[in-house]
C-alpha positions in Angstrom: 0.0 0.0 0.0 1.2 3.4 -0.7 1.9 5.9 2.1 0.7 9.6 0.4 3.3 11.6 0.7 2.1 15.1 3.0 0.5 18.0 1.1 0.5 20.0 4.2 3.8 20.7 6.8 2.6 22.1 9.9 3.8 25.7 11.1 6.8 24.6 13.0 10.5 25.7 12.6 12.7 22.8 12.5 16.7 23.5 12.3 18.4 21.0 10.3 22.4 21.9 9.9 23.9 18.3 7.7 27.2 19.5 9.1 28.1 15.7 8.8 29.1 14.3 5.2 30.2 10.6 5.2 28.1 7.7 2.1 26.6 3.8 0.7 25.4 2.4 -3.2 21.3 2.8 -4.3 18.5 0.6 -5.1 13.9 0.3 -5.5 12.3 2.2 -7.7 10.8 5.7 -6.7 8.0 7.2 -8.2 7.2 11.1 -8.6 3.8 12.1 -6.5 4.3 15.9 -6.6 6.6 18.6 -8.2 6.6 22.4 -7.5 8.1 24.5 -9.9 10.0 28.0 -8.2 10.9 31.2 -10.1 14.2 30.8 -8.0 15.2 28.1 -10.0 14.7 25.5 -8.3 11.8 22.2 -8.5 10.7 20.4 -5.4 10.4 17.2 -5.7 8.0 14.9 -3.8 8.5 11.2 -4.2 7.8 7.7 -2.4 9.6 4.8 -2.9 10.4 1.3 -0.3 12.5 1.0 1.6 12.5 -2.0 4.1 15.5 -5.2 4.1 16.8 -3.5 0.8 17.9 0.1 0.4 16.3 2.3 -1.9 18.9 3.1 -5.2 18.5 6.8 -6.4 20.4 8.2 -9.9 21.2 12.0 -9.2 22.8 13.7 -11.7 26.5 15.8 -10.8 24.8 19.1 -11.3 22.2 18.5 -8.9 23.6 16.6 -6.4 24.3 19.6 -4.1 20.7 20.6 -4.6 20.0 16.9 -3.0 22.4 16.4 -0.5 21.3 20.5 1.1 17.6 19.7 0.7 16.8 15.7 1.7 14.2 15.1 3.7 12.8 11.5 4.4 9.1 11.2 5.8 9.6 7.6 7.1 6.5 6.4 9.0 9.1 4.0 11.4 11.5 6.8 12.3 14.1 5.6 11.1 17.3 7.3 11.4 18.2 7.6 7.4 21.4 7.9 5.8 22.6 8.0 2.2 25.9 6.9 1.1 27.4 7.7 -2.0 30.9 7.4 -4.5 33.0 10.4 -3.0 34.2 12.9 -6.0 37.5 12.0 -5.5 36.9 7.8 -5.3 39.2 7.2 -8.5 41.7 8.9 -7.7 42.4 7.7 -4.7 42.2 4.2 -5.9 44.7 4.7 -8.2 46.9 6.9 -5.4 47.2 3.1 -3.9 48.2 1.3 -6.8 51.6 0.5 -8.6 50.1 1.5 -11.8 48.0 4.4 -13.1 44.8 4.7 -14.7 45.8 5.0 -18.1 48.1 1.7 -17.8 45.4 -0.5 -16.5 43.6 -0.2 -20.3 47.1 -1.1 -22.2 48.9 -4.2 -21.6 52.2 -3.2 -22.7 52.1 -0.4 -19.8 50.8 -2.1 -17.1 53.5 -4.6 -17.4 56.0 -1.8 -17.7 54.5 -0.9 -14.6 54.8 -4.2 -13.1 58.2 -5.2 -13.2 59.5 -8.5 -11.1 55.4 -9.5 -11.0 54.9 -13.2 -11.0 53.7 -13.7 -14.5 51.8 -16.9 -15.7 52.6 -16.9 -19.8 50.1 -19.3 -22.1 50.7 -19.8 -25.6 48.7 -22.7 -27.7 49.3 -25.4 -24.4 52.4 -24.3 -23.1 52.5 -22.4 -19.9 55.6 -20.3 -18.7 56.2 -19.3 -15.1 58.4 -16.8 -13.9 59.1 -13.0 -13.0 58.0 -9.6 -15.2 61.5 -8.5 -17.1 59.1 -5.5 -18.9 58.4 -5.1 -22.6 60.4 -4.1 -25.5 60.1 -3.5 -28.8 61.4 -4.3 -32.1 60.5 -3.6 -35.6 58.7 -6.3 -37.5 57.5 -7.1 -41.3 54.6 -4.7 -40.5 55.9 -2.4 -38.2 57.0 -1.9 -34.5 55.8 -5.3 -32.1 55.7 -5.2 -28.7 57.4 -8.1 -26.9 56.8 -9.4 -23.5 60.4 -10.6 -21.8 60.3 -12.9 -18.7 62.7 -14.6 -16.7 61.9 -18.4 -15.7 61.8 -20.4 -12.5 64.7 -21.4 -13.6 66.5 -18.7 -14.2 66.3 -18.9 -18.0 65.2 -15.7 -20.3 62.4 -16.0 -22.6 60.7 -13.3 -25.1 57.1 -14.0 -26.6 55.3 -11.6 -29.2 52.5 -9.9 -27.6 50.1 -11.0 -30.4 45.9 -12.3 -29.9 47.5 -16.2 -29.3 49.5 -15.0 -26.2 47.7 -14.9 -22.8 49.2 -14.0 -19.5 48.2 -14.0 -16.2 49.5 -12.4 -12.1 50.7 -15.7 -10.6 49.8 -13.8 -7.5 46.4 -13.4 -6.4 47.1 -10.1 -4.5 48.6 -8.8 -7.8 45.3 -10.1 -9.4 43.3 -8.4 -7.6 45.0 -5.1 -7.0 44.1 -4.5 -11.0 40.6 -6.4 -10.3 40.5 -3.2 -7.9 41.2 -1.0 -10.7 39.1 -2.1 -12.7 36.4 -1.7 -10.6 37.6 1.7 -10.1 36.9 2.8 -13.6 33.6 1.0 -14.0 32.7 3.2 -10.9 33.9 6.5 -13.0 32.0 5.4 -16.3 29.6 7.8 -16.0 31.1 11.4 -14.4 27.3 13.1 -15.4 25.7 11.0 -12.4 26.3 10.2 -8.8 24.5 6.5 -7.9 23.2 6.9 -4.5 22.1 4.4 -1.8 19.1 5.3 0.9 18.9 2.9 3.8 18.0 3.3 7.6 18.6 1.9 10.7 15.1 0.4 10.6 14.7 -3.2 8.1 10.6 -3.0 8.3 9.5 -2.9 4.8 7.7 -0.1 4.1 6.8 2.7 1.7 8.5 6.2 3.0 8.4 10.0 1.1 11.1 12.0 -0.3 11.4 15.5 -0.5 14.0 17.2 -2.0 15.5 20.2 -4.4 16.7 20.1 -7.8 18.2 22.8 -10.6 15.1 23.3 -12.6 14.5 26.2 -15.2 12.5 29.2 -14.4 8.7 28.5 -15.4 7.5 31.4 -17.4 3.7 32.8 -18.6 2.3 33.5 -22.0 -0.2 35.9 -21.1 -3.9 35.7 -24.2 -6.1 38.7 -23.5 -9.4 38.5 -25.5 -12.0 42.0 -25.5 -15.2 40.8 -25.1 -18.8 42.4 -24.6 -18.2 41.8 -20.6 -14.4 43.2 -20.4 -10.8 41.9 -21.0 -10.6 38.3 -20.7 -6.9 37.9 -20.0 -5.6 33.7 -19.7 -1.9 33.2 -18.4 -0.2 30.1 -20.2 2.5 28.6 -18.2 5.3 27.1 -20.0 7.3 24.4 -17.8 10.2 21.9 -18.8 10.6 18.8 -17.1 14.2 18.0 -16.1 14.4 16.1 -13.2 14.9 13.2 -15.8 12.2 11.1 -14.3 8.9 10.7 -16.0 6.2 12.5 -14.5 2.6 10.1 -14.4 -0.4 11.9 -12.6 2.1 14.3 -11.1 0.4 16.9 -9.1 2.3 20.2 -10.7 2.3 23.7 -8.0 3.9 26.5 -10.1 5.2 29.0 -6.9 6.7 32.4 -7.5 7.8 34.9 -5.5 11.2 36.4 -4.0 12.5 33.0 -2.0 16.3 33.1 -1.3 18.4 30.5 -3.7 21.7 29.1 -2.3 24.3 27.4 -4.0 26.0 25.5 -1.4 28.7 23.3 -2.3 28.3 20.0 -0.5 29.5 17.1 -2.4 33.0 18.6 -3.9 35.8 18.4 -1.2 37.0 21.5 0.2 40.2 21.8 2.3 40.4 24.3 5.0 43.2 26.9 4.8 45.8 26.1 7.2 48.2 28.6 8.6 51.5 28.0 7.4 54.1 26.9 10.1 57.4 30.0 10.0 59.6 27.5 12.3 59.5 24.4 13.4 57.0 24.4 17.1 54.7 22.2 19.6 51.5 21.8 18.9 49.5 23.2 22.0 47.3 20.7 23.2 43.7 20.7 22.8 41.6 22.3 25.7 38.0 20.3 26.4 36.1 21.3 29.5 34.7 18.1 31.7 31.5 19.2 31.0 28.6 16.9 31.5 27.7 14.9 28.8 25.2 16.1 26.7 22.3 13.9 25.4 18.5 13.7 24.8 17.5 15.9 22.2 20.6 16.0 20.3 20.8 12.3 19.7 18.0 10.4 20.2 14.1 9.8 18.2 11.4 11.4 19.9 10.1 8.6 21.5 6.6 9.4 22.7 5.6 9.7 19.0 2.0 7.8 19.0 1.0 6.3 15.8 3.4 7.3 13.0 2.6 10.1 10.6 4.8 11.2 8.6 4.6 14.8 8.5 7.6 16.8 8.2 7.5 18.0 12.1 7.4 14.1 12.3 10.1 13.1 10.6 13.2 14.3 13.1 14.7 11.2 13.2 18.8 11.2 13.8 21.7 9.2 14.7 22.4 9.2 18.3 25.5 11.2 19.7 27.3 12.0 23.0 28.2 15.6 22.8 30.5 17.8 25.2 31.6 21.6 24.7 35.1 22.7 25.3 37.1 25.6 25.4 37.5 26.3 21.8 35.4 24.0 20.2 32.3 21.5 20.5 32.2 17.5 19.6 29.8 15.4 18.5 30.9 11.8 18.6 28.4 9.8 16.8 27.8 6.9 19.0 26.6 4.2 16.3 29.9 2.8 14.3 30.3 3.7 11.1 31.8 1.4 8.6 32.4 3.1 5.4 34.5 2.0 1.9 37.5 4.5 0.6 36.4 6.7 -1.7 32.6 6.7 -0.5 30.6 9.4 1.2 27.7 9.5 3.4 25.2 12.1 4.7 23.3 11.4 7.9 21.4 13.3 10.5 23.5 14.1 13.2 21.2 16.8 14.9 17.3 17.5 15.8 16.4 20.5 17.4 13.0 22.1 17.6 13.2 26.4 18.2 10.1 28.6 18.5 9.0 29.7 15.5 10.8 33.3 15.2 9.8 34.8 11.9 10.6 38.6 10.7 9.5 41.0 8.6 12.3 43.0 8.9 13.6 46.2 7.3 17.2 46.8 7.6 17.3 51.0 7.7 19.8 52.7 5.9 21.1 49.9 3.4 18.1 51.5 0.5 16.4 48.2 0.2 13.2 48.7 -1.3 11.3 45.4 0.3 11.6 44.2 3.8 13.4 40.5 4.0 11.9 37.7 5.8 14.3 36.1 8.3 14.2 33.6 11.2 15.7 34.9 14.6 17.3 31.5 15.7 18.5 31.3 19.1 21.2 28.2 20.3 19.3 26.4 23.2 22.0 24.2 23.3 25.6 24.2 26.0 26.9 23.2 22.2 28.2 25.3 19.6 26.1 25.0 16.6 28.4 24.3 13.5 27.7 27.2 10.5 25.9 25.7 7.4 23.6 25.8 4.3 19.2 26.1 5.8 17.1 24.6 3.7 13.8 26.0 4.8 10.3 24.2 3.9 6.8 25.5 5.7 3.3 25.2 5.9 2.6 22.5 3.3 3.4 25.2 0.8 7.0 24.0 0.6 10.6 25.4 -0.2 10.3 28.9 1.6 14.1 29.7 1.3 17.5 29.1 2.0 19.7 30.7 4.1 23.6 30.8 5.7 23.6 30.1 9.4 27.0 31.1 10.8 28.6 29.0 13.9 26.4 29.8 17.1 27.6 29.6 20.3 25.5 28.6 23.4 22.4 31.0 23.7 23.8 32.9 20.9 21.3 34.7 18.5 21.2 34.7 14.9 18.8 36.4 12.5 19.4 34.6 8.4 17.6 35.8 5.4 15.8 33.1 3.9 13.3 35.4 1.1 11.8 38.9 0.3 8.8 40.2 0.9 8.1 42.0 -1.9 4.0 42.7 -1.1 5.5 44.7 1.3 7.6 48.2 0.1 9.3 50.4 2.8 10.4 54.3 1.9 12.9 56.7 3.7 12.9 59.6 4.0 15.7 61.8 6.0 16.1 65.1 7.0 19.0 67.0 9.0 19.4 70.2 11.1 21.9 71.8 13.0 21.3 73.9 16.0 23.4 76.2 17.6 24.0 75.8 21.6 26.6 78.1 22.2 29.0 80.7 20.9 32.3 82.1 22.5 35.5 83.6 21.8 38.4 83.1 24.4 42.4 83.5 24.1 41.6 83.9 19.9 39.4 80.4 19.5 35.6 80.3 18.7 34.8 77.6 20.1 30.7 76.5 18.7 28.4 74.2 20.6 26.0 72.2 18.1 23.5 69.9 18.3 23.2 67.7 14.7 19.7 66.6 14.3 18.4 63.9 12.0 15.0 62.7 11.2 14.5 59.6 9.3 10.9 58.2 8.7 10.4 55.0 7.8 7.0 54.9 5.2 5.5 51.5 5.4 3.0 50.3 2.3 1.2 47.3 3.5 0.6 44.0 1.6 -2.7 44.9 -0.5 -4.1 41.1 0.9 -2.8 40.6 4.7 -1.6 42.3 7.5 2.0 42.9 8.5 4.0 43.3 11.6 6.8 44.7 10.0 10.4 45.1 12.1 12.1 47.8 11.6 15.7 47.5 12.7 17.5 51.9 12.6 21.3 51.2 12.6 23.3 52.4 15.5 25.6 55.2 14.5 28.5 56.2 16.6 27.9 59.1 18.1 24.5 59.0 17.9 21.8 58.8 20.4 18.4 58.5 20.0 15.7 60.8 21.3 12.6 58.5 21.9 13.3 54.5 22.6 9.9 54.0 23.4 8.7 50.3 22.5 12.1 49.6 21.0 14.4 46.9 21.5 18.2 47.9 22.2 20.1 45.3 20.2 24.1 45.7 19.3 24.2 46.7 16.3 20.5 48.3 16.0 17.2 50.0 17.7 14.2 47.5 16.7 10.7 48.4 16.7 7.7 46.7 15.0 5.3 48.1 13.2 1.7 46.9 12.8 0.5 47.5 9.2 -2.8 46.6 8.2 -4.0 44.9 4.8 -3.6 47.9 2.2 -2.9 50.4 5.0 -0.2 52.6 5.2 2.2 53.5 8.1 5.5 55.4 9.5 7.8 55.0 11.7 9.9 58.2 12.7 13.2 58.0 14.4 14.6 61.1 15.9 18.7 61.3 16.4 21.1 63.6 17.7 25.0 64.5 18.2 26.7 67.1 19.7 29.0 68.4 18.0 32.1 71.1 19.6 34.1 72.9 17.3 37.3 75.0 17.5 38.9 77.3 15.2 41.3 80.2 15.4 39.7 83.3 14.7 42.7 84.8 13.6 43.3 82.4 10.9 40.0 82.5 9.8 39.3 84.0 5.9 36.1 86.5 5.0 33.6 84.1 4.3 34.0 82.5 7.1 34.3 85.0 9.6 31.0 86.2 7.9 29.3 83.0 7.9 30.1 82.8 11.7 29.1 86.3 12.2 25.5 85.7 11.0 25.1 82.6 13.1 26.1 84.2 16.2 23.1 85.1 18.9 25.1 86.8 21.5 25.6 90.4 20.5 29.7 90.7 21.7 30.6 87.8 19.7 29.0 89.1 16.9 30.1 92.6 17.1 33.9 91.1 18.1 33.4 88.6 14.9 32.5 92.1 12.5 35.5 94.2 14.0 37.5 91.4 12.8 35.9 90.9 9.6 36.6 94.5 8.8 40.4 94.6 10.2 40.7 91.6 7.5 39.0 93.3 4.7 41.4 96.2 5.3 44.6 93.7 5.5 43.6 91.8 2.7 43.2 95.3 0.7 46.8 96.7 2.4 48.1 93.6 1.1 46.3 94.5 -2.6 48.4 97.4 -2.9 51.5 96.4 -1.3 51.3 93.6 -4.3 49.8 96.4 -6.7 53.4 98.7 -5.9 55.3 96.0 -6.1 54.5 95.1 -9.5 54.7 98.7 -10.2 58.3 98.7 -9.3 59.4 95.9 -11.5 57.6 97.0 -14.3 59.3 100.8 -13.8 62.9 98.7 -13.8 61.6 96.7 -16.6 61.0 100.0 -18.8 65.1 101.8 -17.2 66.6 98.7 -18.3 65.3 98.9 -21.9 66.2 102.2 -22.1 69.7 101.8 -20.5 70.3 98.6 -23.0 68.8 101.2 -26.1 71.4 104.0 -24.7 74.3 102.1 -24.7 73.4 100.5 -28.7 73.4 103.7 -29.8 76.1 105.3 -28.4 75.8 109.0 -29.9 74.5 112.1 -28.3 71.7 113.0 -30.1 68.5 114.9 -28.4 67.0 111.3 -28.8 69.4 109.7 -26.2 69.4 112.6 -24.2 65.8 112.0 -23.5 65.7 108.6 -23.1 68.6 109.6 -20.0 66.4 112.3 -18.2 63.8 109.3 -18.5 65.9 106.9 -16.8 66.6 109.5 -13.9 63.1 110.1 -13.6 62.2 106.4 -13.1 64.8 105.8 -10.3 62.4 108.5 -8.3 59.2 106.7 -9.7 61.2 103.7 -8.4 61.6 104.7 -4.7 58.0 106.2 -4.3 56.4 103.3 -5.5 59.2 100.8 -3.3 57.7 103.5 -0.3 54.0 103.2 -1.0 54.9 99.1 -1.1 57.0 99.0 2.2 54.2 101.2 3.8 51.1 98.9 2.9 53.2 96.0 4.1 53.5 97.7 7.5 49.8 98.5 7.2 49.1 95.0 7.2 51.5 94.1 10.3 49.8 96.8 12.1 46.1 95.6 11.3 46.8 92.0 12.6 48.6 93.9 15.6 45.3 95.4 16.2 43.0 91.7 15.6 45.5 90.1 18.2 44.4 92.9 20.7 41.1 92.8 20.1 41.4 89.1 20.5 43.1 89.4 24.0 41.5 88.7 26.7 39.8 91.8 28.8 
């Protein structure tokens, strides 16, 4: 009898983390009940097969066996503990890292017994048998080319060479030797086909019986064809949905859910090996040695079934079945020893629950200020209830019979720590800010030269909340803590590190705000002295008290009158190079000419007059000069104190 598989997953947050990767072979036949079809990407497929004395045998193909190994979940109606083993992505070449051969010599003779040197061979050619050890092959030319000859060294110690033609056989006199490339062989029928992964399902429970899969595979997006028809009564529009099946199983009376929506997608790579980055060693050192506290040990809900279970359903929520483990928290880092042994081939891999924890259901609506998102995220606030470190991993969310909600990255938790993952996008729900800033001025005073200005920065931001058109919303609206900043109002807010958090009830269709008042003083000091025009003017107009202000326009004026002393002191110095400028032309012209006509004589009374345009204009320079000494003379009085 078939067991349906569940159409509808109860509201309850269950944590899976498959921090554990290990593996088996795959058998019995699965058929498809259900597929849902995401514009994420991705198909979830629902599936029953048997399961029982002999494990169930599953064909996944490379590209989505990732997809698989992050999203399996068995409804089994025995709660069983599952497992699924599988050929590890590196299984052939570690065979062959064991063998005296390679992989390309085990497909050519002539190789493999270049390989194989000092073997004990077994030689047969049309009756006669030879025995003795491997001396290698060699060539030779022949009538029709090169041939290949096999050279071997008798028992008793005589040489023999036999052409490596169809009426030659030889054999390993050893059986270790035989079945070192038996191995090898094996090894490549194993990697015959790189474009699947065969897979092996089994449990620690041998009752026959019929048991559901769910899991995610790479599936392309699902699109619509939109027909609109105008008719008497209005638009008739009709959506077309266009679907591909790829999960290379046929579908027969598959029940087909087409989902869309903004649903986080991860891409977690599960089944490739990755090494962890090591730090490299600059001398030779001791290890230091590991630190584990004697805590107590740590059982029940980590490793065992839930064992007041009734009659078996096989509901999601139902189906928490793991491996048992004795578990113990040090100083630096948590174990989980798994207490079932685990017997597993080279070169295979195996997945297996390892954890089951059930958390209160902590689901967000949550707005992030200041990062300009347009949509809120939903996210899960998971807590650690556990004395354990949790280990970081890839969640694979499913809910409410609806199925694949999300994924999301859970970093390592530490006991009682606090998490909150994005696992999707609300995108019914839109968020706007809007921020405003002000500045207002505390104080004002002038002593030994420095201003020194009192502010307080205000900024406004309001958060502008359009509800979903079809359901309400408690949205959480999480306003970044700025340094510096405090906030004016906390009422009904939550203090967090890293942000105040308020929620926000927002009815179906309704609008609403959220303001969020902020200030900073701010204390500034400047020299006055040093200070230019427009900024002794722009100071001057923000200043309340009347002495500062009337100090702040004396200075102002002394600078405009420097700033003009030090315009003609330029001005006169100019003029005085250009008058030696116009002397040393007409010095250079005297001397050319050399005669005494009424012409040169000119141009000489010139020259004497411009050595007395010379020292007025040298005067008028020197004087504005000292003008400017004397009206900073007279700001550093004014800026004394009194």
């Amino acid at each position: 009898m078939s067991l349906p598989v569940p159409r509808r997953l109860r509201r309850a947050l269950i944590l899976s983390l498959s921090g554990l990767v290990l593996a088996f072979p795959l058998a019995a036949e699965t058929s498809i009940n259900a597929v849902t079809l995401s514009t994420a990407g991705l198909a979830m497929i629902e599936a029953e097969g048997q399961l029982g004395v002999e494990p169930m045998r599953l064909s996944v193909a490379r590209g989505d066996i990732d997809d698989f190994l992050k999203s399996l979940w068995v409804l089994d109606p025995a709660g069983g503990v599952p497992y699924v083993t599988m050929t590890g992505p590196g299984s052939f070449e570690d065979a062959f890292a064991h063998f005296p051969f390679g992989p390309e010599d085990v497909t050519d003779p002539v190789r493999l017994f270049g390989t194989m040197v000092g073997a004990p061979l077994v030689v047969e050619r049309r009756g006669e048998s030879w025995q003795g050890l491997n001396m290698g092959v060699t060539q030779r030319p022949g009538e029709h080319g090169t041939i290949n000859v096999l050279n071997l060294q008798g028992d008793d110690g005589v040489m023999h060479s036999f052409v490596m033609d169809d009426a030659l056989g030889v054999r390993f006199a050893e059986a270790a030797d035989q079945a070192t490339l038996t191995e090898a062989l094996r090894a490549w029928r194993g990697a015959a086909n790189p474009r699947r992964i065969e897979l092996t399902l089994d449990s620690d429970n041998e009752t026959p019986r019929e048991v559901g899969l769910v899991y995610l595979q790479n599936a392309p997006l699902w699109r619509t064809a939109w027909r609109a028809v105008d008719t008497p009564e209005g638009i008739r529009l009709i959506g077309w949905a266009v679907v591909e099946n790829t999960t290379g199983i046929d579908w027969q009376d598959v029940q087909l859910t087409l989902a869309t929506g903004s649903v986080r997608a991860i891409e977690a790579q599960l089944y490739a090996r990755t090494y962890a980055r090591r730090e490299q060693a600059l001398e030779p050192q001791a290890a230091p040695p590991m630190v584990t506290a004697a805590a107590p040990l740590y059982r029940g809900a980590i490793g065992a079934m839930a064992e007041a279970a009734g009659a078996p359903s096989i509901a999601m929520q139902d189906s928490m079945a793991s491996v048992q483990v004795t578990a113990d928290d040090g100083d630096s880092f948590s174990r989980f020893t798994l207490d079932t042994p685990v017997s597993l081939p080279a070169g295979q891999m195996m997945s297996v629950p390892f954890l089951s924890e059930l958390l209160p259901d902590a689901r967000l609506v949550l707005y992030r200020g200041g990062q300009g998102d347009r949509n809120p995220v939903i996210a899960l606030s998971l807590e650690n209830p556990l004395p354990l470190r949790l280990p970081a991993g890839v969640l694979t969310l499913y809910e409410d019979g609806r199925g694949h909600a999300g994924d999301a990255m859970i970093p390592e938790l530490a006991p009682g720590a606090t998490e909150v993952v994005d696992f999707a996008r609300d995108t019914a729900v839109e968020v706007r800010e809007e921020s405003t800033n002000t500045e207002t001025l505390r104080e004002m005073r002038i002593v030994d030269g420095i201003l020194t200005v009192t502010e307080d920065l205000e900024r406004r931001v309001t958060y502008r909340i359009e509800g979903a058109p079809d359901a309400e919303r408690e949205v959480t609206i999480d306003h970044p803590r700025n340094p510096g900043w405090n906030v004016s109002s906390t009422t009904g807010a939550e203090e967090r590190p890293d942000a105040w958090r308020w929620v926000v009830a927002v009815g179906a269709g309704e609008r609403a705000s959220l303001t969020v008042t902020e200030r900073q003083p701010r204390l500034r000091r400047m020299g006055v002295i040093d200070m230019d025009l427009n900024t002794l003017a722009y100071w001057e107009g923000r200043a309340e008290d009347a002495q500062v202000r009337e100090l702040l326009a004396q200075v102002g004026q002394l600078r405009r009158e420097i700033l003009d002393a030090e315009n003609e002191q330029r001005r006169q110095a100019g003029e005085v190079q250009t008058l030696e400028r116009e002397q040393q032309r007409l010095v250079s012209l005297i001397v050319q000419l050399g005669d005494d006509s009424q012409a040169n004589r000119d141009r000489r009374a010139r020259v004497d007059a411009i050595d007395g345009a010379i020292a007025e204009a040298q005067a008028a320079s020197e004087a504005a000069a000292q003008s400017a000494v004397n009206l900073r003379a007279r700001i550093s009085a004014l800026l004394q104190p009194r």
